[in-house]
N, C-alpha and C positions, 0 to 999 in steps of 0.2 A: 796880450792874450786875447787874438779876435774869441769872440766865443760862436760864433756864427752858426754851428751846429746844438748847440742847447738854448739859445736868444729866444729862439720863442715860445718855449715854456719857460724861460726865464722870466722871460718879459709878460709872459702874458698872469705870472704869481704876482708879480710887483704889481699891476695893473687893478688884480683882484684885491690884494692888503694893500697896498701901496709900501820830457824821454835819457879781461885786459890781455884783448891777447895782441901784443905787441911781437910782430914778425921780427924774429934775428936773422940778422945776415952772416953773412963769411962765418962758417962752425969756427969758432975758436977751442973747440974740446969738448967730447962727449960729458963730462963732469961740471965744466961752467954752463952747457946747456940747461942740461937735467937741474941744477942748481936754480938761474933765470925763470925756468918753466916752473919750478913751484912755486915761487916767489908771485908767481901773477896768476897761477890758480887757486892759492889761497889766502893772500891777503892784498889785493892791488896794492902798490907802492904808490904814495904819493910822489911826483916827479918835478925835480927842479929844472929850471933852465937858464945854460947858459950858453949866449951865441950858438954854436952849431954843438953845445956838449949834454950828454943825455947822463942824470946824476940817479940813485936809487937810494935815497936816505931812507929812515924810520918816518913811517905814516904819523904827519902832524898836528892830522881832526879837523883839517881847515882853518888854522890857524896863520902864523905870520910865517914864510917861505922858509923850507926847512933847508936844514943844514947840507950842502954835498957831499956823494958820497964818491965810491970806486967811478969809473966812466966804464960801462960796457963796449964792446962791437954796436955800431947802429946796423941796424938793416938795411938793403939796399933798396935803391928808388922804386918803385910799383913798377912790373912788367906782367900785369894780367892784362887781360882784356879789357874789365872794366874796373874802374874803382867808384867808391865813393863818397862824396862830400857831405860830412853830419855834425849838425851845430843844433844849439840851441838858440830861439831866439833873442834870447836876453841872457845878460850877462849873472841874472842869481831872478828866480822865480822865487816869493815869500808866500806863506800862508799864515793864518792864526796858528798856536800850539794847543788851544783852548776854545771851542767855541760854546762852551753851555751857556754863555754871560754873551758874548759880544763875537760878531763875524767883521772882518773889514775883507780879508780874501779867500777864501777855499782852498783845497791840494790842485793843482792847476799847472803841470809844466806840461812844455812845447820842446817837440823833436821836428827838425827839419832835415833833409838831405838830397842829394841828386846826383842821380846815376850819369856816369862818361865812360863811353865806349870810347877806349882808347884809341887814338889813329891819326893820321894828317889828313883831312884833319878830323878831331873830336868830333862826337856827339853827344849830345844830351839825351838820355832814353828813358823815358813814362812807360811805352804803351806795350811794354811786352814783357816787363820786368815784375816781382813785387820786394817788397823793401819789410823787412819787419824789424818789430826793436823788443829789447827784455833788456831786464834788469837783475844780472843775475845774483846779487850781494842784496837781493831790496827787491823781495816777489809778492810781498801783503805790505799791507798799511793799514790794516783796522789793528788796533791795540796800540798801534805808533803814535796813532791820533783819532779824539772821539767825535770826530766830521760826521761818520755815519749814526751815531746819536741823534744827530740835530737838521741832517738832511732836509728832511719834511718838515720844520719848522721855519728854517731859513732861505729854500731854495721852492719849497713845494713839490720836492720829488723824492721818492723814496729808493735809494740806489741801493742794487746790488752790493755785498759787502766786496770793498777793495776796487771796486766803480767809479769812475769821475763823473763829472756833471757831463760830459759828451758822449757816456758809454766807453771810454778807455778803460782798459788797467792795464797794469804793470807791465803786460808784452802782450805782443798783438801786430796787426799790420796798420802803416803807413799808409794813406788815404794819397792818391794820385792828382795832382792837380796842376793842373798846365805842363811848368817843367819842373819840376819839383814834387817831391815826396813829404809829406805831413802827419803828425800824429800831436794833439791838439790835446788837452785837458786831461794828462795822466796825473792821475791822484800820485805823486811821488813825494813822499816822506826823507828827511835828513836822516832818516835811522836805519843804518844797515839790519840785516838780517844776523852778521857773524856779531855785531855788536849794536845790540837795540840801544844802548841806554847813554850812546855817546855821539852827541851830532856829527856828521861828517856833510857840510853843504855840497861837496863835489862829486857826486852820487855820478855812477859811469853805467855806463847803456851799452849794449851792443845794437848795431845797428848792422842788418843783413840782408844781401841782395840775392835771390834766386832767380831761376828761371820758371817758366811753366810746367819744367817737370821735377821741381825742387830742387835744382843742384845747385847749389853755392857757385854766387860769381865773384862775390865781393864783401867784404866784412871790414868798419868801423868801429874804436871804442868812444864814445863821444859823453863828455862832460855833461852832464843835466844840474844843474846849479838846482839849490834849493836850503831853504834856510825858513826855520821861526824867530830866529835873532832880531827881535822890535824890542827898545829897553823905554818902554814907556813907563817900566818900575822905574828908571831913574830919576822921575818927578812925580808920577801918581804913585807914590807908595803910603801906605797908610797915612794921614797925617802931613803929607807933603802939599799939598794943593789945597789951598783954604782949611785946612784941617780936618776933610773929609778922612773917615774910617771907615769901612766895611768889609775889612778883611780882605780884598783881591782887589789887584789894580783895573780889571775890568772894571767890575760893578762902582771903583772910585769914580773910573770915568765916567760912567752913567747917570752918579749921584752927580756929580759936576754938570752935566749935559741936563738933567732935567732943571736944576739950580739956576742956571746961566737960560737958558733956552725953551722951556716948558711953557711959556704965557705963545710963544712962537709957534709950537708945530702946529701942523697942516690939519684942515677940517680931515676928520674918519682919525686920528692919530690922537686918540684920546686915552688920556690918564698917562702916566712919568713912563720914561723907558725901566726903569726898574722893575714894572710891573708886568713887563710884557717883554721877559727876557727868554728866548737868544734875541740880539738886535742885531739884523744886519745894517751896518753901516750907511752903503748904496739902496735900501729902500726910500731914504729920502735925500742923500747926495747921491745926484750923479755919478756913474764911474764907466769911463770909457773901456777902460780895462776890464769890465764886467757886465760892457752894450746895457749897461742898468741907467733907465733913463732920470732920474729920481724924480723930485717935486718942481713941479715948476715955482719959481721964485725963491729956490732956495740954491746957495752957491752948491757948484760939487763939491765933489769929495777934498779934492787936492787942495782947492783953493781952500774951503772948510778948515783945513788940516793947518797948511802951509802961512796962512793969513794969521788964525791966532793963536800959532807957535813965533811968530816974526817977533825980533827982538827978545825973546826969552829963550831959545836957541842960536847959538853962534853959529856965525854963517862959514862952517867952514866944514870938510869931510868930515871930523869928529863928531861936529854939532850934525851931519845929516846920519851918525850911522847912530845917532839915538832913536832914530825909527826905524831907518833902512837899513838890513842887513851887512853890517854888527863890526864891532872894531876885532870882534873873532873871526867872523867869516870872509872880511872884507872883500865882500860884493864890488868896491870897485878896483881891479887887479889889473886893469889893462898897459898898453906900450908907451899913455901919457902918461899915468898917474908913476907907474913903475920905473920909468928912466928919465920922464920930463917934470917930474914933482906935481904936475899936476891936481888939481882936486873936481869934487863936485862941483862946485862955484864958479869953475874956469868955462865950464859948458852950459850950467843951466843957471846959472846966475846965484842970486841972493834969492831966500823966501822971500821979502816980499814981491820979486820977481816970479817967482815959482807959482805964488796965487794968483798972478794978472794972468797966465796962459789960457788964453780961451779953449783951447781945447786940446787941454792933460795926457796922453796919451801915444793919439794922433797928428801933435805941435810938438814936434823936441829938437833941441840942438841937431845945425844940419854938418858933418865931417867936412859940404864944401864950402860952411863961411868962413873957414880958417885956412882949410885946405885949397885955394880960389882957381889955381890951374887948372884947364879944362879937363884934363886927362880923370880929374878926382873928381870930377861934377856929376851928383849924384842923379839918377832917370827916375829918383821916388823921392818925396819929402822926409820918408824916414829909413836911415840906413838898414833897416832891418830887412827893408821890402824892397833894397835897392839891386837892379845887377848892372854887371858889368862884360869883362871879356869875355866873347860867345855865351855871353848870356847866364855864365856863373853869378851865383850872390855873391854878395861884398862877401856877407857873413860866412859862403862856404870857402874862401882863401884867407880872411883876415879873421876869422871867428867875431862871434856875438858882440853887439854893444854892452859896454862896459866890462869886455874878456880880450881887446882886442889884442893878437898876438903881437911879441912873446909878452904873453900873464905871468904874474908876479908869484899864481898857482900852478906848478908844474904839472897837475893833473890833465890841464887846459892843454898840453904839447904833447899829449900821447896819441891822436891821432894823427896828429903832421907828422910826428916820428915813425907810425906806422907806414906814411905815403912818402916821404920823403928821405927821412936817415935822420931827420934834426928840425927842432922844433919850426912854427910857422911864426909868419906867415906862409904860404905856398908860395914857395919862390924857385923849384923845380920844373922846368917845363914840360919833361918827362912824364911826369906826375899822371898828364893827362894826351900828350902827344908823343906817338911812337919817336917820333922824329925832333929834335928841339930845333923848333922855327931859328931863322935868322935874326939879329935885333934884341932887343935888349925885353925889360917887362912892360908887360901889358902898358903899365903907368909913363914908359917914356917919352911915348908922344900921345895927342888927343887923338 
């Protein structure tokens, strides 16, 4: 989450206190149509995948990969002018559920995408287009979450109801930048609008391309990840950690953190955090993820975190999704974890590995030190920010880190379905070229 458009009113508080309509193809019958089209204007389906088969189970809350259903007609390959490619940057964006006690993140997702004038060859097109995105299941977030409560306590600004910290909400246009379209700090909530009172992390966007005289060139449904699922109840629960009580697993942590830490904090950071609650986290750890510079001489956030949980958490996916989003939402669904058994620990190692990263964030596993042939050799340190063929992002053919296609969440394969006929990766070349070049994919030679 660069934050680059609120850093420095961010930065300068801290200084003071110290982002479904899924195209059919070939009519199979007026009646399975009609049927189909209500099915995705009133309750998106959550979508499973298999190889090239599109399934429509009962919606599973973000749960563990639901059951297949009938297989419809796919759609056929994109033959508009343009289409476009819309990911989110990460594979699940987290917030607190709660911040009247303790902040560690804000409502904060990221919508990316990039317009291609189809053609031999392609283009990439900014300067004439705009791209807007909404959320049509999920249009407010005040009463979802009491963020805007605590605004002006934790952040120093006092936002618009249903406002991010960049001046986003729920729909809006897409900010132009280089080759790429961006919409940066949407306050987006896990809680639909048709059903508030049941998470669903895989919260879906539309993402739209116009011209200057509003007419529809191209339309996306893209996954926007989001989740509260942290079970720090599973050890700070009343009674569980030295035998701290205060009624909420926040304020345990606080009792713990002034208990363990209090002879330590920083000159001006006087008297227990308990006394001077909401606490943001990154006012005095570091957090790259929040350009929040903290104190000097005191570790970040991660290493903070990561350091004295080592050894008291197992090093293994179970033991990471007792912070990170959840052995419900399971935040990591991608094409290793999903078919190569893979886990967290395969890429980012052990915690006490996770605390030695000098710089959390901006330092993470890179796809080419495993993947080592030139053809995968990343042009950015982090695949988010990486492109590739004529200049697409990794992440607009393979989807987001830790979503990498085919996810283990079907929700994740309803845009490639839309561009293609069957789940991604993009491995259509049609997709984006009138004509499909000679030769094999991008990846077969350097």
């Amino acid at each position: 989450m660069s934050e680059r458009k609120w850093r420095p009113l961010f930065l300068s508080y801290l200084l003071r206190q110290r982002a479904l309509v899924i195209s059919i193809g070939a009519l199979i019958g007026l009646a399975t149509l009609l049927f189909v089209s209500t099915l995705l204007l009133t309750s998106p389906p959550v979508l499973a995948q298999d190889g090239n088969q599109l399934f429509l189970p009962i919606i599973s809350g973000g749960g563990a990969a639901p059951t297949p259903g009938p297989t419809p007609g796919a759609p056929p390959v994109a033959n508009d002018e343009y289409v476009v490619l819309g990911w989110n940057d990460l594979g699940m964006h987290c917030y607190n559920r709660d911040f009247q006690n303790l902040a560690v993140l804000p409502p904060y997702n990221n919508l990316w995408a990039q317009v291609i004038k189809r053609g031999d060859p392609p283009q990439i097109i900014t300067d004439t287009l705009n791209v807007s995105y909404s959320f049509p299941d999920n249009t407010y977030s005040m009463g979802k979450s009491n963020f805007w409560e605590f605004d002006q306590q934790l952040f120093g600004v006092d936002l618009p109801d249903n406002v991010g910290l960049t001046g986003k909400g729920l729909a809006g246009e897409m900010d132009a930048g280089g080759n790429h379209f961006v919409a940066e700090g949407i306050p987006l909530t896990e809680f639909s609008d048709s059903n508030p009172n049941q998470p669903e992390p895989y919260q879906l966007a539309d993402v739209v391309v116009t011209d200057a005289s509003g007419k529809k060139l191209a339309s996306s449904t893209v996954v926007a990840p989001v989740s509260t699922e942290m079970h720090c109840d599973n050890c700070h629960y009343d009674g569980g950690v030295e035998g701290i009580r205060t009624g909420s697993v926040e304020t345990n942590i606080l009792r713990l953190h002034d208990k363990e830490n209090a002879d330590d904090y920083p000159s001006g950071h006087t008297g227990n955090l308990m006394g001077r609650r909401p606490v943001l986290c990154a006012e005095c750890h570091a957090s790259n993820a929040l350009g929040a510079p903290g104190v000097a001489g005191l570790p970040n956030l991660s290493r903070a975190i990561h350091k004295k949980h080592a050894g008291k958490v197992q090093n293994t996916t179970e033991g990471c999704y007792n912070c990170h989003p959840g052995p419900t939402t399971k935040c990591l669904r991608d094409v290793m974890s999903a078919e190569f058994n893979m886990g967290c620990t395969d890429c980012h190692g052990d915690m006490e590995k996770v605390a030695k990263n000098p710089s959390p964030w901006l330092n993470e596993p890179r796809c080419d030190a495993c993947h080592k042939e030139p053809q995968y050799a990343q042009n950015n340190p982090l695949f988010r920010l990486s492109t590739g063929h004529g200049g697409v992002y990794c992440e607009g053919c393979h989807d987001s880190t830790h979503a990498i296609a085919p996810s283990s969440q079907g929700r994740d394969a309803i845009k490639f379905i839309e561009l293609q006929g069957h789940g991604g990766p993009i491995d259509a070349c049609t997709v984006c070229h009138v004509t499909a070049p000679a030769g094999g994919s991008p990846h077969d030679a350097p």
